[in-house]
MDAnalysis code that builds the backbone (N, CA, C; Angstrom):
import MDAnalysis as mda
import numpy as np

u = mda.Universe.empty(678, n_residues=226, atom_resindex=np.repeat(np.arange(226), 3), trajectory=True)
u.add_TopologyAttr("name", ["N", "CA", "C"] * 226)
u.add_TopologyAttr("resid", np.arange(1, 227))
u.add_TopologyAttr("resname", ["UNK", "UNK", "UNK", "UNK", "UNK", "UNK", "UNK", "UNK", "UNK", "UNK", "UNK", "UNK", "UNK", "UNK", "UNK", "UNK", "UNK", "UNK", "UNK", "UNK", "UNK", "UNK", "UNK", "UNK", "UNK", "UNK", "UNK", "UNK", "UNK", "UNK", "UNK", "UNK", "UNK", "UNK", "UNK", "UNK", "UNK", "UNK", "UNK", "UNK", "UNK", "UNK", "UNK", "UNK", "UNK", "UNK", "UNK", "UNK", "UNK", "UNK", "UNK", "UNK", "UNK", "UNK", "UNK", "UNK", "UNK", "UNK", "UNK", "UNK", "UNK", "UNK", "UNK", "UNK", "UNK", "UNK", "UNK", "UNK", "UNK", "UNK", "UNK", "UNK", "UNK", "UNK", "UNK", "UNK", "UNK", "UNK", "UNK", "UNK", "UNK", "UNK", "UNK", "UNK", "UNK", "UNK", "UNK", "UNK", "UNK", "UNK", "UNK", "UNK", "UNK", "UNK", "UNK", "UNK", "UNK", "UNK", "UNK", "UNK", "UNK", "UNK", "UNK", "UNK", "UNK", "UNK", "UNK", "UNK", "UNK", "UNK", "UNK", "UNK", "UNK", "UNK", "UNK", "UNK", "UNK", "UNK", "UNK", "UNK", "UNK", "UNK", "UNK", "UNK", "UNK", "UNK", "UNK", "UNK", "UNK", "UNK", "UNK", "UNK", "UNK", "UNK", "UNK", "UNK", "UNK", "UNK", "UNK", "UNK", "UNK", "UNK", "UNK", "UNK", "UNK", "UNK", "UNK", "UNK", "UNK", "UNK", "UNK", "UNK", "UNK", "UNK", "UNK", "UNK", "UNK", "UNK", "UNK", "UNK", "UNK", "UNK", "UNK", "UNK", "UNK", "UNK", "UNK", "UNK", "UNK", "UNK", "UNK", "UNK", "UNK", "UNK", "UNK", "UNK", "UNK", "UNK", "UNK", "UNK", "UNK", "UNK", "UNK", "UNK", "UNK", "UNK", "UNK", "UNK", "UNK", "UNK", "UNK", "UNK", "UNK", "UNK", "UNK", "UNK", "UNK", "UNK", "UNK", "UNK", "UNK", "UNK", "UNK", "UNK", "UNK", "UNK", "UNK", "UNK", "UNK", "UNK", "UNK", "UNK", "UNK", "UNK", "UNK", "UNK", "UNK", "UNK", "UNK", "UNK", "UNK", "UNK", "UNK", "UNK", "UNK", "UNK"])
u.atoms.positions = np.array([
    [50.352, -2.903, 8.588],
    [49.704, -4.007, 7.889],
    [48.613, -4.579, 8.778],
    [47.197, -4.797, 7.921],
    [46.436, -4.811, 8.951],
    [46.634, -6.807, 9.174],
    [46.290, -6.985, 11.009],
    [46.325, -8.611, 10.805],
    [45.382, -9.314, 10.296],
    [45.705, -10.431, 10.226],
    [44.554, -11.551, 9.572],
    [44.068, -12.760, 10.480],
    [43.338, -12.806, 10.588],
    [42.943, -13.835, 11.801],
    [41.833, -15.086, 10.714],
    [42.448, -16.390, 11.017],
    [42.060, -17.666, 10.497],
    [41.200, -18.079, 11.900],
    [39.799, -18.260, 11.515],
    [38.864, -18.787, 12.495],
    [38.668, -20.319, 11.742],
    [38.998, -21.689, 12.585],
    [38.564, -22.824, 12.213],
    [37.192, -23.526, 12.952],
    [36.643, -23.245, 12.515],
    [34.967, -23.321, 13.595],
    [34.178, -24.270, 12.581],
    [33.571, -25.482, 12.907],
    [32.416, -26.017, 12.383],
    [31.341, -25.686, 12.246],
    [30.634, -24.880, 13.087],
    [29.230, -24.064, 13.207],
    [29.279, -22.535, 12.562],
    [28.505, -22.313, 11.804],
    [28.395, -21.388, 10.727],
    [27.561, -20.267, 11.788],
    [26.921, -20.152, 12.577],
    [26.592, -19.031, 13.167],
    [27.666, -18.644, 14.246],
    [28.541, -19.415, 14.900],
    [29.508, -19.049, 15.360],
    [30.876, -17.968, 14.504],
    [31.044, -18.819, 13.645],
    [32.020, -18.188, 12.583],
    [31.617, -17.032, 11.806],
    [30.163, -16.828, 11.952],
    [29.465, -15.387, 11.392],
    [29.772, -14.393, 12.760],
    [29.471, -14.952, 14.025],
    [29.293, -13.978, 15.018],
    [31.125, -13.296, 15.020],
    [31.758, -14.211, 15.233],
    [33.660, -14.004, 15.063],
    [33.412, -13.361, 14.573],
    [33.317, -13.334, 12.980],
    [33.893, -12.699, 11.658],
    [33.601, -10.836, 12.152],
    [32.100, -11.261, 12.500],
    [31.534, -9.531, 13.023],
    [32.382, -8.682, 14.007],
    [32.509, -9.692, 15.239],
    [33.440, -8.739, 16.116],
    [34.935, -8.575, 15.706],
    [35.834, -9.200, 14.860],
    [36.917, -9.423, 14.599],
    [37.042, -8.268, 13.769],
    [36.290, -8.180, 12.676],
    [36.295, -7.069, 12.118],
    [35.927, -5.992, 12.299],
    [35.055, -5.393, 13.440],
    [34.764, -4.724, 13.657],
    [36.269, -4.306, 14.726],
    [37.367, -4.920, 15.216],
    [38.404, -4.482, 15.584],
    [39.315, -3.971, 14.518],
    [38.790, -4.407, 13.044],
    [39.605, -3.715, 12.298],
    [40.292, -4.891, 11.392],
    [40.400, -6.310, 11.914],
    [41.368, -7.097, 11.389],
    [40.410, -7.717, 10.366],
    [41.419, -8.320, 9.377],
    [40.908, -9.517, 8.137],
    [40.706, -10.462, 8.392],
    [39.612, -11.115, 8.279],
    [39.366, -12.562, 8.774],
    [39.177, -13.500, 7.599],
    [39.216, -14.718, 7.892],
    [39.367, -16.608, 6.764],
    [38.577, -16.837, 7.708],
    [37.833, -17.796, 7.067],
    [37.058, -18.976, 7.485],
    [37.090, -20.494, 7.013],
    [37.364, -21.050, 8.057],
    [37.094, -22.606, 7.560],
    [36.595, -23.432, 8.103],
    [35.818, -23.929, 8.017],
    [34.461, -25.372, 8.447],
    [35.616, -26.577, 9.266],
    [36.569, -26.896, 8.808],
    [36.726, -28.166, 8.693],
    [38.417, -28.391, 8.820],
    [38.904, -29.471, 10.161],
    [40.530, -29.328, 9.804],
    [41.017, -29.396, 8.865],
    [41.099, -29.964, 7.733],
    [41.761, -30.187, 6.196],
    [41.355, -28.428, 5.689],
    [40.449, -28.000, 5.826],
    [40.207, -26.622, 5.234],
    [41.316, -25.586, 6.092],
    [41.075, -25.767, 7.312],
    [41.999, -25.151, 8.193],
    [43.509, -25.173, 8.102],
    [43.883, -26.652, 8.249],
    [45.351, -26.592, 7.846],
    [45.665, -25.821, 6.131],
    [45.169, -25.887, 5.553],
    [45.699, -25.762, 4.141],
    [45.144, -24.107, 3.918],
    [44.125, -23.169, 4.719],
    [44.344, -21.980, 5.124],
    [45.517, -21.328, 6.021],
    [46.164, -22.064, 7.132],
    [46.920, -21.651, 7.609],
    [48.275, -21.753, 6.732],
    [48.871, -23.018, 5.664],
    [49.678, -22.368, 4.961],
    [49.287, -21.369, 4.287],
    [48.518, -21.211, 3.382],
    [48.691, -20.275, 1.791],
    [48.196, -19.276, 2.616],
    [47.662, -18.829, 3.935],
    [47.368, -17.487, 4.043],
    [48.504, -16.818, 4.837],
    [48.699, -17.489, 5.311],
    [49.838, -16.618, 7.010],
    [49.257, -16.186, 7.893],
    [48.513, -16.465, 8.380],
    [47.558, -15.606, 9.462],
    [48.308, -15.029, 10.619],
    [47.691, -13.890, 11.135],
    [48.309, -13.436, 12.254],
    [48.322, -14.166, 13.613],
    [47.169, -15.125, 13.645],
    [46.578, -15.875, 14.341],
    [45.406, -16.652, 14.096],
    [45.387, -17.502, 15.262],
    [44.445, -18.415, 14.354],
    [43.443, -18.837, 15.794],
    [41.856, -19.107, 15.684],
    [41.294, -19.243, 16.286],
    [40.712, -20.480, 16.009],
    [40.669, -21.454, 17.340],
    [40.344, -23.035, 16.844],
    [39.753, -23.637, 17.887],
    [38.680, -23.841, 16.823],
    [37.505, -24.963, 17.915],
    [38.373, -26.170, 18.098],
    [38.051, -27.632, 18.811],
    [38.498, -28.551, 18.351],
    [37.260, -29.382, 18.420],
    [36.173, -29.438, 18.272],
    [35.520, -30.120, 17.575],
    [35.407, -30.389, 16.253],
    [35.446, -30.526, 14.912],
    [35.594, -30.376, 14.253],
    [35.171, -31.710, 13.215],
    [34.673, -31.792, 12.446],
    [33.444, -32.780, 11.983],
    [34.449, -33.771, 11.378],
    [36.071, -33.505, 10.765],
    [36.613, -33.792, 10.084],
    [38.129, -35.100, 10.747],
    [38.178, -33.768, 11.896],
    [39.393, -34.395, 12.845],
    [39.635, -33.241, 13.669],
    [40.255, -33.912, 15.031],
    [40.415, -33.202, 15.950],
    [41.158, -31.978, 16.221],
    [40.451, -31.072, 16.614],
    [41.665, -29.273, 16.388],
    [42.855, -29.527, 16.858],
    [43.117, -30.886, 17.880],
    [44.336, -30.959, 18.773],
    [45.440, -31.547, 16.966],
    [44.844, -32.112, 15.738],
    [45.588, -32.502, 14.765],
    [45.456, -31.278, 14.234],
    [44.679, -30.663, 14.034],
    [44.760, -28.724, 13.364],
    [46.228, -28.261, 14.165],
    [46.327, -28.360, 15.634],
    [47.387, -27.732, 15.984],
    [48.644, -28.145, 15.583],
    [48.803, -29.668, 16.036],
    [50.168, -30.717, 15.166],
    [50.590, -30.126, 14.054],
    [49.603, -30.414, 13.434],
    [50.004, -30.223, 11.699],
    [50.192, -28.398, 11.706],
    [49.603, -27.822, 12.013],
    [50.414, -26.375, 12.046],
    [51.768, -26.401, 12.801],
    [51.500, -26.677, 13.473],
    [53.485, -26.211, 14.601],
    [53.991, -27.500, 13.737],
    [54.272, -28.251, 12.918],
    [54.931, -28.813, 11.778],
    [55.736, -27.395, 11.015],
    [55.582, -26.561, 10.777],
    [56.072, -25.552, 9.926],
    [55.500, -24.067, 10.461],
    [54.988, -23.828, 11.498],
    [54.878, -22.360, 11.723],
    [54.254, -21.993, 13.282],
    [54.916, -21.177, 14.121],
    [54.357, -20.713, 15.172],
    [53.648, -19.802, 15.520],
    [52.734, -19.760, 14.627],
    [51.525, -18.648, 14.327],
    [50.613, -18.737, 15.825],
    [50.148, -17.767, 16.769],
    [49.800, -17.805, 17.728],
    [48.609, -18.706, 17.841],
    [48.286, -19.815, 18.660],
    [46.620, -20.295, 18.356],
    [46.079, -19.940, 19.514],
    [44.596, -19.529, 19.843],
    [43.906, -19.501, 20.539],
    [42.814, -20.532, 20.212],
    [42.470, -21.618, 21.240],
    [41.417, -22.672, 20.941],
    [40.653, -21.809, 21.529],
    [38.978, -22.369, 21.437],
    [37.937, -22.279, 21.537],
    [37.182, -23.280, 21.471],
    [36.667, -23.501, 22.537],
    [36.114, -25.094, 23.059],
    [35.285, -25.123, 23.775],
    [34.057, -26.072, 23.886],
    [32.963, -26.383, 24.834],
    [33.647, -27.539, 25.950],
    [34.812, -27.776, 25.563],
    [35.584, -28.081, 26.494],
    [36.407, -27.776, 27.869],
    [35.676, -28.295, 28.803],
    [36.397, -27.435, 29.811],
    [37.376, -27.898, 30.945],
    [37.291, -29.351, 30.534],
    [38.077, -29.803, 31.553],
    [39.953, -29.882, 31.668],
    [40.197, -29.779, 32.688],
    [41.674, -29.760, 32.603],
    [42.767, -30.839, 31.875],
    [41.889, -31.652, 31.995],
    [42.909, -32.516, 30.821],
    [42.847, -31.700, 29.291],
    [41.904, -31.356, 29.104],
    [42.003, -31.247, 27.486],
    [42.380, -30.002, 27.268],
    [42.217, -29.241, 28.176],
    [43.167, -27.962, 28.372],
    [44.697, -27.938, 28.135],
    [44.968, -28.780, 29.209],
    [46.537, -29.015, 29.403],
    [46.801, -29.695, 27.673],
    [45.786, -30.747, 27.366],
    [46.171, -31.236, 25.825],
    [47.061, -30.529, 24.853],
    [45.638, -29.175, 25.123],
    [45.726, -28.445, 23.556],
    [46.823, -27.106, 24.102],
    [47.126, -27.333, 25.375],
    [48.679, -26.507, 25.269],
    [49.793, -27.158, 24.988],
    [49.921, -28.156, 25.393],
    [50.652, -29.324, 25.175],
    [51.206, -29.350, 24.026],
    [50.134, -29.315, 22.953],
    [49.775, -29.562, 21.636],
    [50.800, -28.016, 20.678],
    [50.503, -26.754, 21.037],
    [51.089, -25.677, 20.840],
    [50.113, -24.789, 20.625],
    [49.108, -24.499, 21.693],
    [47.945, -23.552, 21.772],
    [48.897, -22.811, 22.513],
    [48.824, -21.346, 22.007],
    [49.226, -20.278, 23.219],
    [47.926, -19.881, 24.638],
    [46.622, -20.135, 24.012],
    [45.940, -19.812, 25.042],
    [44.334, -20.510, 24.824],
    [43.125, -20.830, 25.732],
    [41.982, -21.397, 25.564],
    [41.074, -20.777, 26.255],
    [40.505, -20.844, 25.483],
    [38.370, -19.955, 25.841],
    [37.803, -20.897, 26.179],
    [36.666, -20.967, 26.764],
    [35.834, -22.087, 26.982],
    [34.437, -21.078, 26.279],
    [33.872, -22.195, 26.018],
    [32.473, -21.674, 25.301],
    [31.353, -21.735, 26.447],
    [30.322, -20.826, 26.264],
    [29.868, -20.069, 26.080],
    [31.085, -18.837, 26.604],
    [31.544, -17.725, 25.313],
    [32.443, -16.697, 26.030],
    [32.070, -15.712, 25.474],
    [32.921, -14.719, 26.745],
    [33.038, -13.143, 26.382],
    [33.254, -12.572, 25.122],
    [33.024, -11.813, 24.530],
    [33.366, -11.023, 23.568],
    [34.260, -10.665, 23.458],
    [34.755, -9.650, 24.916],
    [35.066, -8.669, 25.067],
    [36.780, -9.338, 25.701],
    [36.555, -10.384, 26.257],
    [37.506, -11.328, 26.585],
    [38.610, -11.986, 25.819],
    [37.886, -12.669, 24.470],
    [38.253, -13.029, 23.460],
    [39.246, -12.376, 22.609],
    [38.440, -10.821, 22.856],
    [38.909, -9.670, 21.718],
    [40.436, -9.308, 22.345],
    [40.415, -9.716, 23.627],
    [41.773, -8.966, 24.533],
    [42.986, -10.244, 25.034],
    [42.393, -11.296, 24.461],
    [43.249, -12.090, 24.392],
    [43.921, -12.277, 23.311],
    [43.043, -12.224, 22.202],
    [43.787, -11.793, 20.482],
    [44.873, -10.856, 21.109],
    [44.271, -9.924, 21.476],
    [45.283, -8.064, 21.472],
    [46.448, -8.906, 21.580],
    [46.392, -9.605, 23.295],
    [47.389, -10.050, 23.889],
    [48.802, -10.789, 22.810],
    [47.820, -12.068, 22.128],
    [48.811, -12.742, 21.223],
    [49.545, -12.249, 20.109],
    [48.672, -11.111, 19.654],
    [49.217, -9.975, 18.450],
    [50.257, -9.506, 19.048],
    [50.257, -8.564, 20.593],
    [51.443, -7.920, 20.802],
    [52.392, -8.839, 21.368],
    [52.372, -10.079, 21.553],
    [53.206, -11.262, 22.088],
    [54.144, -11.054, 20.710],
    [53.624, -11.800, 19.592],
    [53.739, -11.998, 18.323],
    [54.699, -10.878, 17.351],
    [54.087, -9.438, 18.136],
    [55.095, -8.459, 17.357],
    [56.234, -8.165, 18.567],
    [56.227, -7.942, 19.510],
    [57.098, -8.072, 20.299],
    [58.405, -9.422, 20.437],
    [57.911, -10.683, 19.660],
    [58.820, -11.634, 19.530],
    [59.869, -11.110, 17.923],
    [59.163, -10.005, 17.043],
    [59.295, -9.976, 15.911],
    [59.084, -10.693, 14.831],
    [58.299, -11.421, 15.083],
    [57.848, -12.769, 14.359],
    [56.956, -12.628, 12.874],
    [57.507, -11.336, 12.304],
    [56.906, -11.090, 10.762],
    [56.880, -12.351, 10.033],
    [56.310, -12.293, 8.564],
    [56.106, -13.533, 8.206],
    [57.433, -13.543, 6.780],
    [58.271, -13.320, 6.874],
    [59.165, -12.718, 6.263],
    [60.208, -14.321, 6.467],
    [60.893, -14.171, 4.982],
    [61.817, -15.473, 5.404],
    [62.940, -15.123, 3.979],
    [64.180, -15.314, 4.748],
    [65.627, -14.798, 3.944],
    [66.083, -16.438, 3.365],
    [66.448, -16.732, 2.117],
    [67.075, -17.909, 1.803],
    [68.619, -17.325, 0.983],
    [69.685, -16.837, 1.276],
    [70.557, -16.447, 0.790],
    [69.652, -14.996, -0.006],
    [70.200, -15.285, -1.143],
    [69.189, -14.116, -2.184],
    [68.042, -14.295, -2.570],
    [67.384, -15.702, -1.890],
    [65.923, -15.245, -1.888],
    [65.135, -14.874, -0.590],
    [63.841, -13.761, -1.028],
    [63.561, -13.133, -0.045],
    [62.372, -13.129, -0.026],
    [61.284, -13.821, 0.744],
    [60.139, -13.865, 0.694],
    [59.154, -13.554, 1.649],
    [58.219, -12.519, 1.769],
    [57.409, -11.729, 2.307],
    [55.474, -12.119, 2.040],
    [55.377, -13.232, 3.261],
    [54.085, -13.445, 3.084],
    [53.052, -12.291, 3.358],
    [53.032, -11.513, 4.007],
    [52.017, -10.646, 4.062],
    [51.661, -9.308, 2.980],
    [53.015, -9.652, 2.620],
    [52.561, -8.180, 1.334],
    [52.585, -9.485, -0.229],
    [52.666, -10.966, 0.184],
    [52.690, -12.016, -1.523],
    [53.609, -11.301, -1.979],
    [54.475, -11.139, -1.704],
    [56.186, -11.083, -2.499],
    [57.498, -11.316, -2.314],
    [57.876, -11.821, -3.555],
    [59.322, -12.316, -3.314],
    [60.498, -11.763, -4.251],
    [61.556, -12.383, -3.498],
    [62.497, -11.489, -4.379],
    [63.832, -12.163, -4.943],
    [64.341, -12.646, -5.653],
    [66.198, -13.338, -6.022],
    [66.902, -12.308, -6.450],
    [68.006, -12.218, -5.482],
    [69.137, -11.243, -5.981],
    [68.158, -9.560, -6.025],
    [67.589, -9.701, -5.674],
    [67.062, -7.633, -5.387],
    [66.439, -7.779, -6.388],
    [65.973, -8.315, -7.390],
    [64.807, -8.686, -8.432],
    [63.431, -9.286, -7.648],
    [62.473, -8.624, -7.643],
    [60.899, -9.032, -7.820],
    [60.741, -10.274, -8.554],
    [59.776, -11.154, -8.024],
    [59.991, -12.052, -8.671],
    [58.324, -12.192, -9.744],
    [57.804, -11.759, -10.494],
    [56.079, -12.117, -10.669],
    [55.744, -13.299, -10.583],
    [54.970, -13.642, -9.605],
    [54.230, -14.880, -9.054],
    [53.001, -14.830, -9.271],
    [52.384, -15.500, -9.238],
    [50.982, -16.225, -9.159],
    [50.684, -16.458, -7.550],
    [49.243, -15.769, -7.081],
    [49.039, -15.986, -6.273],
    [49.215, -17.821, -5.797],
    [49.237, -19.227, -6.589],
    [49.396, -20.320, -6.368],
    [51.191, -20.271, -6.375],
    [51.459, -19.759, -7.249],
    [53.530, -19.900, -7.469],
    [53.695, -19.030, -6.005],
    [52.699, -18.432, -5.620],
    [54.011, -17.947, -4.168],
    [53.350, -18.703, -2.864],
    [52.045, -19.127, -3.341],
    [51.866, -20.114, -2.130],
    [52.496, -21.402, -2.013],
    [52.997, -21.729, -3.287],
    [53.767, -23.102, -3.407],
    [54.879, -22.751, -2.926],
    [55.695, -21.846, -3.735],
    [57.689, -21.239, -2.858],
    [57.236, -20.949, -1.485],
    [56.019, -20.331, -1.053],
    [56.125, -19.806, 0.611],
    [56.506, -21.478, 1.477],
    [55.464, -22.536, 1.142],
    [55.646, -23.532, 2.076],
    [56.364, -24.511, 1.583],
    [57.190, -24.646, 0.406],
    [58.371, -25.170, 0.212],
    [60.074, -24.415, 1.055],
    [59.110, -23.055, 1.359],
    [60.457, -22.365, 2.032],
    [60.547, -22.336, 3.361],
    [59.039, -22.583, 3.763],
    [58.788, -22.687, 5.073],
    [59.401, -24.099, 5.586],
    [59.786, -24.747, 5.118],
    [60.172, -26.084, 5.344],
    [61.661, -26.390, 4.533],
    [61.945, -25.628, 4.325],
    [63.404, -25.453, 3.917],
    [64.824, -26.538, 4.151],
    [65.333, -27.081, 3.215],
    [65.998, -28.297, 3.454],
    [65.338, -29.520, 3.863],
    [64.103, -29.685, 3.738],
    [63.379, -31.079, 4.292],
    [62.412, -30.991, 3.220],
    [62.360, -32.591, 3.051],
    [61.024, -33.156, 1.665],
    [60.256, -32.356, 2.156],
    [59.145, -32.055, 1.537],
    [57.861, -31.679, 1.228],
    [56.866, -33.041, 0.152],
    [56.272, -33.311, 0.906],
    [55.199, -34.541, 0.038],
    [54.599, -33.906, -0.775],
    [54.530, -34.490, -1.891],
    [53.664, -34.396, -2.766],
    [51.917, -33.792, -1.953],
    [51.705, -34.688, -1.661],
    [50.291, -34.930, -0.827],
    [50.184, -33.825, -0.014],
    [51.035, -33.185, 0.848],
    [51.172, -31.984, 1.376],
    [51.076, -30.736, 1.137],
    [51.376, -30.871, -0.365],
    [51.612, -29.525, -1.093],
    [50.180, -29.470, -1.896],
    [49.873, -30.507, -2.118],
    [48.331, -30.235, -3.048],
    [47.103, -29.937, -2.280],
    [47.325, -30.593, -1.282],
    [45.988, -30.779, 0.354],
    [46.223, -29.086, 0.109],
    [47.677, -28.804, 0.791],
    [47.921, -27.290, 1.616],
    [47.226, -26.359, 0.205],
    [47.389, -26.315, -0.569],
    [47.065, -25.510, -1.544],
    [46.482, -25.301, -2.353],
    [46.306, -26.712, -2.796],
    [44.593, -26.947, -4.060],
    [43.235, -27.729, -3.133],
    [43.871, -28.042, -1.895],
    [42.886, -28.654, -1.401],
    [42.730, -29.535, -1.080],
    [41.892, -30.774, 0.099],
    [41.928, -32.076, 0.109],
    [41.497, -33.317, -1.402],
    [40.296, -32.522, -1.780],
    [40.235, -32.705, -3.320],
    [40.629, -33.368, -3.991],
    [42.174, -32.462, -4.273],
    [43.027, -32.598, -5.465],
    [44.298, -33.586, -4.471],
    [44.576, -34.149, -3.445],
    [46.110, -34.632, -2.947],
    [45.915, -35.736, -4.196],
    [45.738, -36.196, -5.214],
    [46.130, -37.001, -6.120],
    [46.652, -36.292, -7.224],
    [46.061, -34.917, -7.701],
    [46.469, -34.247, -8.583],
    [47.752, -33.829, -8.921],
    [48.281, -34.543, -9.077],
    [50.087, -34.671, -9.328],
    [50.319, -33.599, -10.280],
    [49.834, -33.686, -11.156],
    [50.200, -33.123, -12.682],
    [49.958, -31.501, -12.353],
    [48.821, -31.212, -11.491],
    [48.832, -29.612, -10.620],
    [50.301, -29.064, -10.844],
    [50.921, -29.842, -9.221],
    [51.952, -29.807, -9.095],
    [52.850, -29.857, -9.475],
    [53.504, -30.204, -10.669],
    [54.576, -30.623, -11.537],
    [54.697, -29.633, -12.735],
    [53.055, -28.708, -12.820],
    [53.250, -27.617, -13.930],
    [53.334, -26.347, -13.350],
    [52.845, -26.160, -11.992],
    [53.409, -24.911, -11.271],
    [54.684, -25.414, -10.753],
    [55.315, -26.535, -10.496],
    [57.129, -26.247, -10.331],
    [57.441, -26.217, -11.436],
    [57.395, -26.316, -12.173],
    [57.887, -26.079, -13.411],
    [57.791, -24.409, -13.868],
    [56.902, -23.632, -13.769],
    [56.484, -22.500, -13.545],
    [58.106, -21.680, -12.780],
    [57.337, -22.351, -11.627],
    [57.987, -21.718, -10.431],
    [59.879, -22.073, -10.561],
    [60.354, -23.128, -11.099],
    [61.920, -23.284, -11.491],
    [61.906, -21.883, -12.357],
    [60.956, -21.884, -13.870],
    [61.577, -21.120, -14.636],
    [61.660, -19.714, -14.202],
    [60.856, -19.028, -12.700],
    [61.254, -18.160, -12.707],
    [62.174, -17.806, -11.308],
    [62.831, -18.933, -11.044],
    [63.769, -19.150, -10.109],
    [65.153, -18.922, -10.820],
    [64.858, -19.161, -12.220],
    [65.970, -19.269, -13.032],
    [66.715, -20.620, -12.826],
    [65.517, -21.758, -12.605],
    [66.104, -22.643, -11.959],
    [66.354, -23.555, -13.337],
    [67.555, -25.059, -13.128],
    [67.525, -26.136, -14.074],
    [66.641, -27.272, -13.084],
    [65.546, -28.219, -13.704],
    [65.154, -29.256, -13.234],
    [66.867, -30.065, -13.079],
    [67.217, -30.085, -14.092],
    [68.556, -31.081, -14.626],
    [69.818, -31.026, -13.642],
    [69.989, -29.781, -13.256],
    [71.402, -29.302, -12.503],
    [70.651, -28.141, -11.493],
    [69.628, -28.412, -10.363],
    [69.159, -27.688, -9.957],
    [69.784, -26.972, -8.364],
    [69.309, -24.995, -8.753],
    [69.934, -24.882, -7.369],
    [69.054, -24.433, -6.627],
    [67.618, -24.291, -6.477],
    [66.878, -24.233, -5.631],
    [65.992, -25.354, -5.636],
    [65.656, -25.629, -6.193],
    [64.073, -27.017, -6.174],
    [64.890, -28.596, -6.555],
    [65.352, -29.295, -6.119],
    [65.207, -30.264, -5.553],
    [63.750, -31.278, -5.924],
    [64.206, -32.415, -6.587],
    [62.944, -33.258, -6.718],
    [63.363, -34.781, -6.518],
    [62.213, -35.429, -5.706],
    [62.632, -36.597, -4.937],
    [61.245, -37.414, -5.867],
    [61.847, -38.018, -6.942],
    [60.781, -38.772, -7.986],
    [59.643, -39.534, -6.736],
    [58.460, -38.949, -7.042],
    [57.079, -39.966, -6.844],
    [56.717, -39.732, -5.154],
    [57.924, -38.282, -4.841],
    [57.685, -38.509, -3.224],
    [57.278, -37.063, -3.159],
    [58.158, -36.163, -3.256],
    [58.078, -34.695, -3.209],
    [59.115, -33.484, -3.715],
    [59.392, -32.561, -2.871],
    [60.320, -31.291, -3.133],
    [61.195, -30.902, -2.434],
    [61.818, -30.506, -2.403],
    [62.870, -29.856, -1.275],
    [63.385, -28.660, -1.821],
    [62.789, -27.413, -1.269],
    [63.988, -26.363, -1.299],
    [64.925, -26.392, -0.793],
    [66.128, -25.250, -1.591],
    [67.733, -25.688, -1.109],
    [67.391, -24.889, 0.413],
    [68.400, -25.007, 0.978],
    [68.726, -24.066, 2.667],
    [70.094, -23.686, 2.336],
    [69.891, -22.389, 2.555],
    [70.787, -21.826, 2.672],
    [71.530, -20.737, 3.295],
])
């Protein structure tokens, strides 16, 4: 499976130059301008890794990192015109596995990815997640109840992926719409309420007597743990 690498970069000739060498190693690359774009790429995509400025026009990459290690230890490599040791130590602090300083190598960059990829498969850290009989597989978008396929919607499996990713704990409302429809829509309630609804009926779930989805009126969701 080839990886996917999430670049969060504000500068558009930077994120063109990435995209070129990244792929030219072979891997799939995302792009996003902006932390709110970034966080809500790193749920619905799964990336293999993720590459992060922390400048960022929106909010600081050191809150890009927070709000990711909230629900996933996807490898980060920052990338920063930052060089001093405090903000270094920060953004490890923070849950960066490793930091570039800008102006950088190519060739450097490219072998520090390698590095976090084979960290990453060597931990076994697929994007794969077991809930009793449900079985859900972010990198190939599929899931499964009881050895049944489940047909999803590319939005119905990004919604079950990070309701599962967070498994036994609320999920906000506001969380789930940012992560998935966008900063945009976090008011768009009614989104949300017709893809769970979706997503119960093909859980085989009851809103009424429910055994996977869980609803906490006016707040959020909770998948069961199991």
């Amino acid at each position: 499976m080839t990886a996917r690498i999430l670049i969060v970069e504000d500068e558009t000739p930077i994120r063109r130059f990435l995209r070129v060498a990244l792929e030219a190693e072979g891997w799939l690359v995302s792009e996003a301008a902006s932390a709110h774009e970034g966080v809500a790429l790193a749920a619905r995509e799964v990336p293999a890794a993720i590459v992060l400025d922390l400048g960022l026009p929106d909010a600081d990459g050191i809150t890009v990192l927070k709000r990711v290690r909230e629900w996933s230890s996807v490898p980060v490599l920052v990338l920063s015109v930052r060089s001093d040791e405090a903000g270094k130590i920060a953004a490890l602090d923070a849950g960066a596995q490793d930091y570039v300083t800008k102006p950088f190598s190519t060739g450097e960059l490219l072998a520090r990815l390698r590095g976090l990829l084979r960290d990453r498969a060597s931990e076994g850290g697929a994007a794969r997640l077991e809930l009793g009989p449900l079985a859900i597989d972010a990198e190939d978008h599929r899931a499964s109840l009881d050895g049944q396929d489940l047909k999803l919607t590319r939005k119905e499996f990004d919604l079950l992926w990070l309701l599962a990713s967070h498994a036994g704990r609320l999920v906000t409302q506001e969380m789930l719409l940012k992560a998935i429809w966008g900063p945009a829509h976090a008011e768009d309630s009614q989104y949300l309420r017709v893809y769970i609804r979706h997503l119960r009926a093909k859980l085989g779930d009851d809103a009424a007597d429910p055994r996977w989805i869980f609803t906490e009126p006016g707040v959020g969701y909770r998948l069961a743990e199991r």
